[in-house]
N, C-alpha and C positions, 0 to 999 in steps of 0.2 A: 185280596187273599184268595187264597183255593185250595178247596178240601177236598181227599180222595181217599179210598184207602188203599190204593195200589198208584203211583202217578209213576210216568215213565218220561227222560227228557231223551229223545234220540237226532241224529244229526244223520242223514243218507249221504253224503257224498268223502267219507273220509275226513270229515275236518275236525279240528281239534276243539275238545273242549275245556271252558274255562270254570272253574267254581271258588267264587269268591275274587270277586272284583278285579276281574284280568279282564285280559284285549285276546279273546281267540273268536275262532268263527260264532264260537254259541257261544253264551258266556250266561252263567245261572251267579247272578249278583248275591252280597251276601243279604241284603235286603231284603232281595228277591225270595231268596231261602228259606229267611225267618216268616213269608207269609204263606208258605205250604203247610197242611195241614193232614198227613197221611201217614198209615202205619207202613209202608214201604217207597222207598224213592228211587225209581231205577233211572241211571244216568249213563248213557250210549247202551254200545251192545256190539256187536260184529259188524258193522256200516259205522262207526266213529273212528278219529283217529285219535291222535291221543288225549288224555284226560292231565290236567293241570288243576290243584287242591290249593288253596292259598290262605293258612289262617285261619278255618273255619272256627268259632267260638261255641262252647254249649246251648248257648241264646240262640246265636243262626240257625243252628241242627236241633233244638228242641220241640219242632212242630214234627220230626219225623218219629214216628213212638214206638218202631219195632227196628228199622233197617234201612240204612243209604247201601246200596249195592254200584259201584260203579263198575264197568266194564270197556274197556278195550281189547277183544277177544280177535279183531280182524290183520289183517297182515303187518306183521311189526309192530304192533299196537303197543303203546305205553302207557305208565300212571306215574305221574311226579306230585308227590308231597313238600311242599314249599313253604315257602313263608319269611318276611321279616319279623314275623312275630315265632313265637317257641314250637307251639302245638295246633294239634287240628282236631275237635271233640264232636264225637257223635253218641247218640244211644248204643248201637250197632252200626260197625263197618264191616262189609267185602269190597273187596279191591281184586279185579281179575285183568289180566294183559295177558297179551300171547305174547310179549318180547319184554318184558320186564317191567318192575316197581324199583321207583328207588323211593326212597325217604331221606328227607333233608330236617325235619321235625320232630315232635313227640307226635303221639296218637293217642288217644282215649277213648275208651268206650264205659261210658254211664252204665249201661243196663244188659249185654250183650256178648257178642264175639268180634273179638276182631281177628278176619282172614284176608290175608296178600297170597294171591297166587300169582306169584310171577314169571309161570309158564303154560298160560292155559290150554296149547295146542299140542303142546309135548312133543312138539319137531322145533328142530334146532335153527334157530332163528339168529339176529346178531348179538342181542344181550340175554334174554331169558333168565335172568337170575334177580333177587327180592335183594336189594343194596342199599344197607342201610350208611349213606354218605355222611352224614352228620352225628354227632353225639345227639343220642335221641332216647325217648322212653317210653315204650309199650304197656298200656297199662287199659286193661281187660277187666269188666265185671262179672266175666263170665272167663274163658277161652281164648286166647291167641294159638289162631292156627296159622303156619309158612309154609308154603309152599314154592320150587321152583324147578321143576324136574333134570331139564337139563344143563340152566348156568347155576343152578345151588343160591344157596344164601351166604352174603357174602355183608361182613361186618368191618366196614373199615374204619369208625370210629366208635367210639363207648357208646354199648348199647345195654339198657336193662329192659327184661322183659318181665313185668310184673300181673300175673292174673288169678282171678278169685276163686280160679277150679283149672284145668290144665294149658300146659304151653307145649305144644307140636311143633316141631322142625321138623320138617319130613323130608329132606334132600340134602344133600353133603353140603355141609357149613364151613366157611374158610373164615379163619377171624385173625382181625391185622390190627385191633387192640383191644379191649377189657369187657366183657360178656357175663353180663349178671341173669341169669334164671330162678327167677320165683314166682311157685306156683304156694297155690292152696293160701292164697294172701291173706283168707276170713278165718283159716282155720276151719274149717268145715271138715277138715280131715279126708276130703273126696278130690284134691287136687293132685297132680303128678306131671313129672318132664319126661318127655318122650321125644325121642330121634333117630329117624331111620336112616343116615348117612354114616358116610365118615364125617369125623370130624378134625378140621388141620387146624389146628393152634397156633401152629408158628411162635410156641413160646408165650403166648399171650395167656393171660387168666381167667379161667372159667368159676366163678361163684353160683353156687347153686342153693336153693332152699326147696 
């Protein structure tokens, strides 16, 4: 096991990294995972290439108690959320790429926020946009914040976004089938949706609470 309360997994030469029981250059087992012990876990950074998520379970991610941050911030960097299994659960996620996120899962945050910036250099790159590929569900105990400056957010299968105080789109949203937004899930009365783009429907339905 190993305890820290800041741990950082970085890789210098561009390679890709793996999280949860993948084949890439680094690969952070789920095993491996569930014996870290720290209130933040930072995974690459501007020297990694891309970052591959597969399944993580509450179990795996419950030794991290504030924050998994992962970052692909360097030239066409990417974040893929995967899995044969549904979802990926952490206390708090950030997820940063400078050429985009896509999500193929749910996502969960226990205790937290969950933030995809899927533009972090804010020059135009070849994807740059936060795509959510799969029917998937966002579900925040705190915050879901989107981010993708210049490819937007982009929803080509049912997405619901559910958080316990607000939900941020911050760039122009294209939706190509059914977009559920709920904030303020506790009733706390301190929740709100907020979105700085357009927004293109393409006929598709937006449910809001």
């Amino acid at each position: 096991s190993l305890a820290a309360s800041e741990l950082s997994l970085f890789v210098s030469d561009e390679g890709d990294i793996g999280v949860g029981d993948l084949d890439k250059e680094i690969d952070l087992s789920k095993d491996e995972l569930e014996r870290i012990s720290a209130s933040i876990l930072n995974i690459g950074d501007e020297t990694a290439g891309d970052i591959y998520v597969n399944d993580i379970s509450a179990a795996n991610s419950a030794g991290i108690s504030d924050l998994v941050r992962m970052e692909s911030s360097g030239d066409a960097g990417k974040i893929v959320f995967q899995g044969a299994g549904v979802s990926s659960t952490f206390n708090a996620l950030e997820a940063v790429a400078s050429d985009g996120i896509e999500v193929k899962v749910s996502l969960y945050s226990l205790l937290g926020d969950i933030t995809l910036e899927g533009d972090s250099d804010n020059t135009i790159d070849t994807n740059d946009k936060v795509e959510i590929a799969s029917s998937s569900t966002l579900v925040s105990a705190r915050d879901v914040n989107i981010d993708a400056t210049n490819g937007g957010i982009v929803v080509n299968d049912d997405l619901v976004i559910e958080a316990d105080r607000n939900i941020s789109l911050n760039d122009i949203l294209h939706i190509s089938s059914e977009l559920s937004l709920f904030a303020d899930q506790n009733d706390s009365g301190e929740g709100a949706i907020s979105t700085q783009g357009d927004i293109i429907t393409n006929n598709n339905n937006i449910n809001l609470r």
